[in-house]
C-alpha positions as CSV (number, residue, x, y, z in Angstrom):
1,X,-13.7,4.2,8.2
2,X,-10.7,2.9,7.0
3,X,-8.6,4.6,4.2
4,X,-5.9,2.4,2.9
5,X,-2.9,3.7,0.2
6,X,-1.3,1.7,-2.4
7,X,1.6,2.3,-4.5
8,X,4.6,1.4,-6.3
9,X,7.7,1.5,-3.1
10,X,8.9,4.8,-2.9
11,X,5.3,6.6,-3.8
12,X,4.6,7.9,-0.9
13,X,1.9,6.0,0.9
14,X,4.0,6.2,4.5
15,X,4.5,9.6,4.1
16,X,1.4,10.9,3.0
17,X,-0.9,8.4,4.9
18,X,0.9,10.3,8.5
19,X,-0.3,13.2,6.9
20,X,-3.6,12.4,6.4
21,X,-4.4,10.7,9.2
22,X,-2.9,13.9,11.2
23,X,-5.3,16.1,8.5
24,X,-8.8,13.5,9.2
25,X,-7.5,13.4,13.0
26,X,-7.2,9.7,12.4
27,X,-4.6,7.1,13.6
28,X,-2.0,5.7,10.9
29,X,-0.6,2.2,10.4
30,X,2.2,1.2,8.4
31,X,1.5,-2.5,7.7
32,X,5.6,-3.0,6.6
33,X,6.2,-1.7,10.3
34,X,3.3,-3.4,11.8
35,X,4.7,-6.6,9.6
36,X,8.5,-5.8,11.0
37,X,7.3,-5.9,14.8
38,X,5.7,-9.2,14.3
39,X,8.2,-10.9,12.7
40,X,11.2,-9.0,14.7
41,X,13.3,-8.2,11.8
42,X,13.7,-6.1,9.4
43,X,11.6,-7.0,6.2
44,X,15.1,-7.5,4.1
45,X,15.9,-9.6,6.5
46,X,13.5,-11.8,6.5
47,X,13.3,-11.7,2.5
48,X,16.9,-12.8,3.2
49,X,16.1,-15.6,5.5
50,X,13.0,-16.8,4.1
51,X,12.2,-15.8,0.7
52,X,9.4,-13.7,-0.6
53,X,6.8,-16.2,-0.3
54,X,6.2,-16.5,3.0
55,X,6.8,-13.3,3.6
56,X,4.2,-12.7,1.0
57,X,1.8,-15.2,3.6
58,X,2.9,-13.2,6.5
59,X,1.9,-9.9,4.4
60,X,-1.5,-11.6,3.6
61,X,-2.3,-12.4,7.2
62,X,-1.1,-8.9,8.6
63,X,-3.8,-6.7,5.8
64,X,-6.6,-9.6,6.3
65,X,-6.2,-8.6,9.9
66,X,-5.6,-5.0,9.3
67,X,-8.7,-4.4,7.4
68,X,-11.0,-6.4,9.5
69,X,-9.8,-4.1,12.8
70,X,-8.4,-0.9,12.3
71,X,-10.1,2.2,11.9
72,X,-8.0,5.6,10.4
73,X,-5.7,5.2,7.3
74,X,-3.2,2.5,6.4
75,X,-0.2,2.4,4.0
76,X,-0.2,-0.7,2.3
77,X,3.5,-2.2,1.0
78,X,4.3,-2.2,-2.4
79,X,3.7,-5.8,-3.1
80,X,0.2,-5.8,-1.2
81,X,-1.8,-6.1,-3.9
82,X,0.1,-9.1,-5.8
83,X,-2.4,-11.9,-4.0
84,X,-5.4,-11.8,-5.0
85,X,-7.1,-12.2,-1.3
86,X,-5.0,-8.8,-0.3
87,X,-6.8,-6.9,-3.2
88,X,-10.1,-8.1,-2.4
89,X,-9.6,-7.3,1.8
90,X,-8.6,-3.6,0.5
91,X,-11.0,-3.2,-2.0
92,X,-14.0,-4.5,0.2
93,X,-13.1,-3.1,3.6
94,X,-11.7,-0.4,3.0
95,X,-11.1,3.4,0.6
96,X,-8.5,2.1,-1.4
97,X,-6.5,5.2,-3.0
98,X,-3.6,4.6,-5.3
99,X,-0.6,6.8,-5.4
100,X,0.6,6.4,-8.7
101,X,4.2,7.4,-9.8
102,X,6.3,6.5,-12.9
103,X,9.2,4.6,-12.7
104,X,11.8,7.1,-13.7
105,X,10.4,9.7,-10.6
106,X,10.9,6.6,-8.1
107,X,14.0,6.4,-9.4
108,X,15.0,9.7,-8.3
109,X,13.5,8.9,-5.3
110,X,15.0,5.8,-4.5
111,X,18.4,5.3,-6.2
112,X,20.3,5.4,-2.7
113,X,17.8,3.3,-1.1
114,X,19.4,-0.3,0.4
115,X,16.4,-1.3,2.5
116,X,14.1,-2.3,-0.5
117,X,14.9,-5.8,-1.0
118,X,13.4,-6.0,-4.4
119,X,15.8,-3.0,-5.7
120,X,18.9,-4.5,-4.4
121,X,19.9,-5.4,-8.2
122,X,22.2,-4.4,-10.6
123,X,19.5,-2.2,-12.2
124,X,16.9,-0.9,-10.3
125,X,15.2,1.6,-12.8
126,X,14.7,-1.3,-14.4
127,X,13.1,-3.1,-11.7
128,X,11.3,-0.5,-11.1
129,X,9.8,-0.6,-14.9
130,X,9.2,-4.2,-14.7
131,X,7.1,-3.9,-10.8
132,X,5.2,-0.9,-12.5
133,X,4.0,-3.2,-15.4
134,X,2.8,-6.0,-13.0
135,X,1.2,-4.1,-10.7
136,X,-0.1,-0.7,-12.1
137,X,-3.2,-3.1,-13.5
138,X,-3.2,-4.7,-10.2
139,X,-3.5,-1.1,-7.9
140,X,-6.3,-0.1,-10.5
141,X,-8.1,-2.9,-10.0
142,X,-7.9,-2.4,-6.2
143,X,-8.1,1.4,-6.0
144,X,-11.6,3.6,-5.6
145,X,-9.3,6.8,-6.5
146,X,-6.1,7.3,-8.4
147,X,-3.8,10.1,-7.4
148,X,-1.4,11.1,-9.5
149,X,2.2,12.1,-7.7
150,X,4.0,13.7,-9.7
151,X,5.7,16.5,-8.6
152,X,3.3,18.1,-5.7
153,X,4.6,18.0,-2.1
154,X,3.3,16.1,0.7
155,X,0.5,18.4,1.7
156,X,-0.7,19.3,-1.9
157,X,-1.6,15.7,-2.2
158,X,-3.0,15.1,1.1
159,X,-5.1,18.0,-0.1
160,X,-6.4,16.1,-3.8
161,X,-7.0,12.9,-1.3
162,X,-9.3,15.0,0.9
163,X,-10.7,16.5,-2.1
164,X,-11.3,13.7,-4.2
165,X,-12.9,12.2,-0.9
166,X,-15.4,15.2,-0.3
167,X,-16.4,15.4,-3.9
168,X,-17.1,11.7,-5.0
169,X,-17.0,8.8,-1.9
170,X,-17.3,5.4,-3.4
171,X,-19.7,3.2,-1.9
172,X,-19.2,2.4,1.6
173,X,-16.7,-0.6,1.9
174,X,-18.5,-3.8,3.6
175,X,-17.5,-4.4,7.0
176,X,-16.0,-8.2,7.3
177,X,-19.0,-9.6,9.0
178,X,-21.2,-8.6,6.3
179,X,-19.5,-10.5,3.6
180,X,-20.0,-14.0,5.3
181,X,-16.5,-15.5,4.1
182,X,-13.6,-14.7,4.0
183,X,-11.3,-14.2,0.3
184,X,-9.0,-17.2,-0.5
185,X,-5.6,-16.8,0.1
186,X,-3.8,-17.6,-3.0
């Protein structure tokens, strides 16, 4: 089974996904770090060089591949679920679970942050408002379970995860060869 987090950056999904994969005995992927190794640079850096674009085609390749091989729990970036292919590899393949936060907690979060290439502006809380209004529809539409972040630590959530897991699994994702094609990459 593969469990895969989505999120606003700063939510928590590498964080919490470790933890749970330690918790399910699972193994854990980052996609931005699988995504850095690949690429050989730093994911600012190649926003820098290339544009978001293609690094949003690289992004697309890296979860289409993701989801069709890996088995434990994967952290998703933030921007995952803006193409419409991404969503529908998550959704289908895999548990999606959405770890929602509000704008002003990832503020707190992130305000001395310089790796995030999309807050590198003269107001990030702002940013931050305007990402959450794009894409909270977007993780809902991807995610089996929303988990509220809040204020709980690490393990508290791992532990509503887990819970919401045991008490109400969504249908089993279809595994790639079962759905005959392949979303279009948009």
């Amino acid at each position: 089974m593969l469990i895969s987090l989505v999120g606003l950056p700063g939510s928590g999904k590498s964080t919490v996904g470790r933890q749970l994969a330690r918790r399910l005995k699972v193994p854990f992927v980052d996609a931005d770090q699988a995504l850095e190794m690949r690429l050989g640079c730093s994911i600012r850096s190649y926003f820098e060089m290339q544009g978001e674009e293609r690094f949003r085609d690289q992004e697309a390749h890296m979860i289409d591949e993701l989801t069709q091989a890996f088995q434990g729990v994967l952290s998703t970036g933030g921007g995952a679920v803006l193409r419409a292919a991404n969503r529908a590899f998550l959704k289908e393949r895999t548990l999606v679970v959405y770890l929602k936060s509000t704008p002003d907690e990832l503020f707190k979060r992130l305000r001395h942050d310089k790796q995030r290439p999309l807050l590198q502006v003269a107001d990030p809380q702002a940013r931050l408002k305007e990402l959450f209004e794009v894409r909270d529809p977007l993780y809902r539409e991807t995610a089996h379970f929303v988990i509220e972040t809040g204020r709980p630590n690490v393990s508290h959530l791992v532990n509503m995860i887990q819970m919401q897991l045991e008490l109400s699994p969504p249908p089993t994702p279809k595994a790639p060869s079962d759905q005959g094609h392949s979303p279009k990459l948009d």
